[in-house]
VONUDO-338274 format. One record per residue (C-alpha): residue in three letters; chain; x, y, z. Coordinates in Angstrom, 1 decimal, decimal comma. Layout:
<rs>
 res chain      X      Y      Z
 ALA     A      X      Y      Z
...
</rs>
This chain:
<rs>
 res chain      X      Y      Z
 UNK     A    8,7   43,8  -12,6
 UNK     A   11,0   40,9  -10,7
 UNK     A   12,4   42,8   -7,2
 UNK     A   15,6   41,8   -5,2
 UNK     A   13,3   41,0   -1,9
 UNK     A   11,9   37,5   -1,1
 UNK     A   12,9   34,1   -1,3
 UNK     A   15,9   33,4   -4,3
 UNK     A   14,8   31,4   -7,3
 UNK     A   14,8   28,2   -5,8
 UNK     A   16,3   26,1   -8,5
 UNK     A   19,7   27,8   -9,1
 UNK     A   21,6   24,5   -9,8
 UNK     A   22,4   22,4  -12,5
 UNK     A   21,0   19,2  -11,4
 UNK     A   23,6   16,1  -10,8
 UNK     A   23,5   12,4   -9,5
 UNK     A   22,0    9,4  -10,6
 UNK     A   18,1    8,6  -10,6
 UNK     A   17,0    6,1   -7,8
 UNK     A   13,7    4,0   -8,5
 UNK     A   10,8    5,1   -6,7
 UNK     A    9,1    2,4   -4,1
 UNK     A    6,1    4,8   -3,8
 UNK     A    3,2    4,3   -5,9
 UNK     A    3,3    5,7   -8,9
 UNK     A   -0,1    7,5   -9,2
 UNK     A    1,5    9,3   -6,3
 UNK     A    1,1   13,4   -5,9
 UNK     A    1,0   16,5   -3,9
 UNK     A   -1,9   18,2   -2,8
 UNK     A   -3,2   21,6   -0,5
 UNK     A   -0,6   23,1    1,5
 UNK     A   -1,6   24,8    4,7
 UNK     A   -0,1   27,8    5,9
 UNK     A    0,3   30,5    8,9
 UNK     A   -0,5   33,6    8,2
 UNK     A   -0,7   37,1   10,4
 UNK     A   -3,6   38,5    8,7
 UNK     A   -6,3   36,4    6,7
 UNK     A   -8,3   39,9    5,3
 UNK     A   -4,7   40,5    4,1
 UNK     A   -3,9   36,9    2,7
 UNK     A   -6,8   36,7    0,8
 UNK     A   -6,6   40,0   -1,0
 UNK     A   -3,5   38,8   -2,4
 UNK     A   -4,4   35,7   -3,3
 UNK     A   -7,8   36,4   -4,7
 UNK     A   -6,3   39,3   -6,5
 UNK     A   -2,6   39,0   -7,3
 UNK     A   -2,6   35,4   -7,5
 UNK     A   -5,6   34,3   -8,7
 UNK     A   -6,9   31,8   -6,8
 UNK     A  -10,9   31,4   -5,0
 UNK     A  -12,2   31,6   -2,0
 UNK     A  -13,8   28,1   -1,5
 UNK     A  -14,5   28,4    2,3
 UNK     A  -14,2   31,3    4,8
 UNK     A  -14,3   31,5    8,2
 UNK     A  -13,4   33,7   11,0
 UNK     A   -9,7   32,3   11,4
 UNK     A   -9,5   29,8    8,4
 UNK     A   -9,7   29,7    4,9
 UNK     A   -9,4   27,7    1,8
 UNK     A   -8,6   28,7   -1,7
 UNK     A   -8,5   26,9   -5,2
 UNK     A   -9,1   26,9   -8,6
 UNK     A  -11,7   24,8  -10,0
 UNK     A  -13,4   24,3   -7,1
 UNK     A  -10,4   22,3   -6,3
 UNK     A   -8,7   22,8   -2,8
 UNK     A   -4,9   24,5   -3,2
 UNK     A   -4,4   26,6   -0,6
 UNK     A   -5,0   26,5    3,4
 UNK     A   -4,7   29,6    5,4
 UNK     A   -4,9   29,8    9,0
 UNK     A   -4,5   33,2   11,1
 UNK     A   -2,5   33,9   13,8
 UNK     A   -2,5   37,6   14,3
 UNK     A    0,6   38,7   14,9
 UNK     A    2,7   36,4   13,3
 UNK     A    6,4   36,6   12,2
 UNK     A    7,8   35,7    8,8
 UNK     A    9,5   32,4    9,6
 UNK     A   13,1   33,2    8,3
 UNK     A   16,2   30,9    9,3
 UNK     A   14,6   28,5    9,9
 UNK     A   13,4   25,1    8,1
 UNK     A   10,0   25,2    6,4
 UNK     A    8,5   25,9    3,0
 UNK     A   10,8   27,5    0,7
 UNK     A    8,0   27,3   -1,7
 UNK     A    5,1   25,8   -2,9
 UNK     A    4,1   25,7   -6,5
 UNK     A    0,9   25,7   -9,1
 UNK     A    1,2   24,0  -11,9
 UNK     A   -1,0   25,5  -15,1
 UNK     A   -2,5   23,0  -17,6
 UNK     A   -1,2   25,0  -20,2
 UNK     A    2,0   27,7  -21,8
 UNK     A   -0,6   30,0  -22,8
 UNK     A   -2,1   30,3  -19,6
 UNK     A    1,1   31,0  -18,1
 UNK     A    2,0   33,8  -20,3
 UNK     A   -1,4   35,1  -19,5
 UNK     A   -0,8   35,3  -15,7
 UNK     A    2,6   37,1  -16,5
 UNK     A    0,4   39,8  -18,5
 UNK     A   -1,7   39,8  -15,5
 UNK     A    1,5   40,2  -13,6
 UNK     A    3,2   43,3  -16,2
 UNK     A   -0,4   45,0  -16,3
 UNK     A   -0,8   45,0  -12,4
 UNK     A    2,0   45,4  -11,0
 UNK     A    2,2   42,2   -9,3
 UNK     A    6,6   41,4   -7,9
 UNK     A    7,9   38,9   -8,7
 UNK     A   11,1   37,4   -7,0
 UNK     A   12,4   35,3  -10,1
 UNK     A   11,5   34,2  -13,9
 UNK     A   13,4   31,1  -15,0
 UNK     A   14,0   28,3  -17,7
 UNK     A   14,7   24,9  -16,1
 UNK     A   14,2   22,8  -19,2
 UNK     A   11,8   20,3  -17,4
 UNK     A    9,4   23,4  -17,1
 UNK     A    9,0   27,4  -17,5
 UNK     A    8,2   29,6  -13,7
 UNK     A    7,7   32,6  -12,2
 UNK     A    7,8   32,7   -8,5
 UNK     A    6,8   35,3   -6,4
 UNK     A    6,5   35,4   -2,2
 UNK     A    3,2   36,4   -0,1
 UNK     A    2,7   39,4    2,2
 UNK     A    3,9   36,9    5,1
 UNK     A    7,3   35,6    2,8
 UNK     A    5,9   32,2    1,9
 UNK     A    7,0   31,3   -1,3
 UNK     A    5,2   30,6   -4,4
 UNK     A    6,0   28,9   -8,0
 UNK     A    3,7   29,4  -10,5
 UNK     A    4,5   27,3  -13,7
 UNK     A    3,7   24,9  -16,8
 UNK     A    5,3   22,0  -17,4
 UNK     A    6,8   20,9  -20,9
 UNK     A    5,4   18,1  -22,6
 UNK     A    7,1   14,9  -20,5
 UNK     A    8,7   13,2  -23,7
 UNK     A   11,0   16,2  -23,6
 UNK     A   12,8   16,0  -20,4
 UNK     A   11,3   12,3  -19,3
 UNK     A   14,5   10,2  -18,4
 UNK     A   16,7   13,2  -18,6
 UNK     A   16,4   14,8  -15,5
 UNK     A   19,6   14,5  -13,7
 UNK     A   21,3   15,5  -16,3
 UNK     A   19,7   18,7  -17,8
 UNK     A   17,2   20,0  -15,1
 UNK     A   18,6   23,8  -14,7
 UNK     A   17,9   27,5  -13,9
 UNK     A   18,4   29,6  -17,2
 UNK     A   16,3   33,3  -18,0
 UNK     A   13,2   32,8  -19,1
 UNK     A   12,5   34,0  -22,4
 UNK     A    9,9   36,2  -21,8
 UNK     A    9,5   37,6  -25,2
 UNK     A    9,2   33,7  -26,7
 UNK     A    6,5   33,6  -23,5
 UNK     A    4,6   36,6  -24,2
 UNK     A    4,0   35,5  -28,3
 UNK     A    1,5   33,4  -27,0
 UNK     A   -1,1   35,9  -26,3
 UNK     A   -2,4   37,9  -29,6
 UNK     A   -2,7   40,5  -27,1
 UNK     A   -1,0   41,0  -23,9
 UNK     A   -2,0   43,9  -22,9
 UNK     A   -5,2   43,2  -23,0
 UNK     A   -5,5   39,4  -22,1
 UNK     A   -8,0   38,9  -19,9
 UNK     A   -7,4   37,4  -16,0
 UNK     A   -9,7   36,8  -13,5
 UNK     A   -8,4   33,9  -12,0
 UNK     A   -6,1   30,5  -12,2
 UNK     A   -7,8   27,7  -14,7
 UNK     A   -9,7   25,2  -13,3
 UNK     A   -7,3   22,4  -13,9
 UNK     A   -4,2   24,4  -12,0
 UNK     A   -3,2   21,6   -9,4
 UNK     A   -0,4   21,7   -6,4
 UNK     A    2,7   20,7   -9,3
 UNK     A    5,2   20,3   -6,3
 UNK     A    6,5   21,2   -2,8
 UNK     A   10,0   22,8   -2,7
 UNK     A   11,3   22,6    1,6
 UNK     A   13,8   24,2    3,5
 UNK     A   15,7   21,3    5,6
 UNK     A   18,2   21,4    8,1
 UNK     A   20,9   18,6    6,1
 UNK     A   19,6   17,7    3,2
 UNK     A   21,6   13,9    3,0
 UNK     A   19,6   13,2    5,9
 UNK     A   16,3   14,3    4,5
 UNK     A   17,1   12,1    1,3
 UNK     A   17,2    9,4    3,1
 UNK     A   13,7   10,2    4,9
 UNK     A   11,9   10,7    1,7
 UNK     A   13,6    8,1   -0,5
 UNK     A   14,2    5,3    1,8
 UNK     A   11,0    6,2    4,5
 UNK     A    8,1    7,9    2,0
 UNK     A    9,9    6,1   -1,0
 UNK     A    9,9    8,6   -3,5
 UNK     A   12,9    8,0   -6,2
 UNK     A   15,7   10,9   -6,6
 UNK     A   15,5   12,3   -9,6
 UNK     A   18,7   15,1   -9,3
 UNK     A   20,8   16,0   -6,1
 UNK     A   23,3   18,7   -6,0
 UNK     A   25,2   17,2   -3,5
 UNK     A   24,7   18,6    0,4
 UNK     A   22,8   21,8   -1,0
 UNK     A   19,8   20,3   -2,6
 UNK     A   17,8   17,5   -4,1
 UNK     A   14,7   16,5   -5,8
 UNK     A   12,2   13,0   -5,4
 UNK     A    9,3   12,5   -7,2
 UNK     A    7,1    9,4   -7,8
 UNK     A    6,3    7,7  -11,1
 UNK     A    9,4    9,5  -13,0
 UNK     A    8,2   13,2  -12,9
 UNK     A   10,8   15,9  -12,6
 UNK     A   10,1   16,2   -8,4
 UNK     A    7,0   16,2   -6,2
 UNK     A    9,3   17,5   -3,5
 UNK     A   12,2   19,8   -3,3
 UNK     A   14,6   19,6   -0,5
 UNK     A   17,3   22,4    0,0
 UNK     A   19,3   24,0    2,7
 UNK     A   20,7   27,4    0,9
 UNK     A   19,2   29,1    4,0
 UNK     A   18,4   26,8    6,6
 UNK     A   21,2   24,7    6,9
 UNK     A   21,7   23,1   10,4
 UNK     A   18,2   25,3   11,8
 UNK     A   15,3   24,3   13,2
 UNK     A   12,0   24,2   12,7
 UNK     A    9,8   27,5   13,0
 UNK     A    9,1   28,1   16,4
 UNK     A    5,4   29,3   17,9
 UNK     A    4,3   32,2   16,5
 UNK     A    5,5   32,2   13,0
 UNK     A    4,0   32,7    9,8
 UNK     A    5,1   29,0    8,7
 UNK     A    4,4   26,0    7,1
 UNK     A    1,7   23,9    9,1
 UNK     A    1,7   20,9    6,7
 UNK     A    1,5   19,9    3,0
 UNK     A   -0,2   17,1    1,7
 UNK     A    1,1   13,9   -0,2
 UNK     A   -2,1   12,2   -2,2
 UNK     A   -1,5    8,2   -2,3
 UNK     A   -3,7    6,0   -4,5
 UNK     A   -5,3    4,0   -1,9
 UNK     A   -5,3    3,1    1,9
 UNK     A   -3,0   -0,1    1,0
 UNK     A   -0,2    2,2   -0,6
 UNK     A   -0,4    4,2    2,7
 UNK     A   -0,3    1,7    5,0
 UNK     A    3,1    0,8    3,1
 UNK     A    4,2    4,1    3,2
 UNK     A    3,5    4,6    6,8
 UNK     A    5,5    0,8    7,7
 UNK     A    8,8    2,6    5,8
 UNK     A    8,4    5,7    7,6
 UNK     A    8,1    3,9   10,9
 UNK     A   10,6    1,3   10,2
 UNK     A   13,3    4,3   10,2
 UNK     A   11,8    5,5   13,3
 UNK     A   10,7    8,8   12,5
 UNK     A    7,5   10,5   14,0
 UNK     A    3,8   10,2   12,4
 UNK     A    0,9   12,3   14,4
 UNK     A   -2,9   11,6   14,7
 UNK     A   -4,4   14,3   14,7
 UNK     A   -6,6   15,1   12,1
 UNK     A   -8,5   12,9    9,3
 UNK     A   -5,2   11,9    7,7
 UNK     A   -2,3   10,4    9,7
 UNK     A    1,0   13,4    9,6
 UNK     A    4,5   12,6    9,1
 UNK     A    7,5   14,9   10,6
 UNK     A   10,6   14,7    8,9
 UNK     A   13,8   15,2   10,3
 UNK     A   13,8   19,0    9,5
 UNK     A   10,5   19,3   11,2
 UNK     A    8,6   19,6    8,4
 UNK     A    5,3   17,7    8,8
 UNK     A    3,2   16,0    5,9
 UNK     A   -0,2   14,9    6,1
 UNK     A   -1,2   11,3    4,0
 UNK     A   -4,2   11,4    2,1
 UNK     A   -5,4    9,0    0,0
 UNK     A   -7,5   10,3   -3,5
 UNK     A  -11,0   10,4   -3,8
</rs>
């Protein structure tokens, strides 16, 4: 089922280095991620049908999915497209199930229709499956476990081990014939895993400018920040994009993910740090967009 093509499993590290305290509210999360694609008829199939997600909106160029009626997923088409490799970008984005059960029932999904994956792996804080879209974006599906089992221990145990499928699969009285249709309606954005150019400097962006704490860094290769002491809202690596730049036109790329702030107060704070360290923030849609040194733009919304 898992094939040697795509994106590697994106946690391959044994996490290191010491926790920093968040300045970023702590009700802070990630939300819909918006992506470049080549084809949308072709997108969608495979996210309607492999993945599992719904077609909340569709239009002749744009579309976007979720679960729940809950926004996930933006896809915009550029026909023609190029997968956007060496360069920085999304490495991958990731849905986070409510539940262990519903997990091992998207892997029977998975088994039963022959749907790649690019990885299965145990990295204590949580159990993941990624696989990569028709256009190489990345994608983590996953469960978290409960958060007095790895809360505060982080740094020090967050790894990548094989996922014991078997131990999985006893969740289901009946995998073969546990039904799918789609994600659950409580599936939410978990995280947002990036490629960067240098990933000290990126730290530095997101923990001193956003103000999200560090929860685990492996020194130059990768690190992790989160707000309010989860395992990471954002992942930050350079395995394959060390020293690059950002996609150029014309590439099946990230456009923008979303960070979901409390309030209008905590993102005029945010936006102060950001701009105190004199990195870029655009205007151009309802939500103000921050560029990180790698390129990588984030849009600041503020929840409902």
């Amino acid at each position: 089922m898992a094939s040697q093509t795509g994106p590697r499993d994106p946690e391959e590290l044994d996490a290191a280095g010491a926790i920093t305290a968040p300045t970023i509210a702590a009700g802070t999360t990630v939300g819909p991620v918006h992506l470049t694609v080549a084809e949308l008829d072709r997108s969608l199939g495979y996210y309607e049908t492999a993945v599992g997600l719904e077609v909340l909106e569709r239009g002749a160029a744009l579309a976007r999915l979720g679960a729940g009626g809950r926004e996930l997923l933006v896809l915009v088409a550029e026909p023609g497209a190029r997968p956007a490799r060496g360069f920085t970008g999304l490495y991958h984005f990731a849905l986070l199930l409510p539940r262990r059960r519903e997990l091992a029932a998207w892997l029977a999904h998975a088994a039963r229709d022959r749907v790649p994956l690019v990885g299965l792996s145990d990295h204590f804080v949580s159990e993941a499956l990624y696989l990569s879209d028709p256009d190489g974006h990345g994608i983590e599906i996953y469960w978290d476990r409960p958060r007095e089992h790895w809360e505060g221990r982080v740094a020090a145990r967050m790894t990548t081990l094989p996922l014991d499928v078997d131990d999985l699969m006893r969740e289901l009285d009946d995998p073969a014939g546990e039904p799918f249709a789609r994600l659950p309606g409580g599936t939410v954005m978990g995280h947002v895993h990036l490629k960067v150019a240098d990933v000290p400097q990126a730290v530095v962006a997101y923990r001193d400018g956003l103000g999200f704490g560090l929860m685990a860094q492996l020194g130059r290769q990768a690190a992790f920040v989160a707000a309010g002491g989860y395992h990471h809202h954002i992942g930050l690596n350079s395995w394959e994009s060390a020293g690059a730049g950002a996609p150029p036109p014309g590439t099946a790329a990230l456009r923008r993910a979303t960070i979901v702030l409390p309030d209008t107060a905590e993102r005029d704070r945010v936006l102060a740090r950001w701009s105190a360290l004199g990195h870029p923030v655009r205007d151009d849609g309802p939500d103000p967009v921050v560029v990180d040194p790698s390129g990588n733009a984030l849009a600041l919304a503020v929840s409902l």
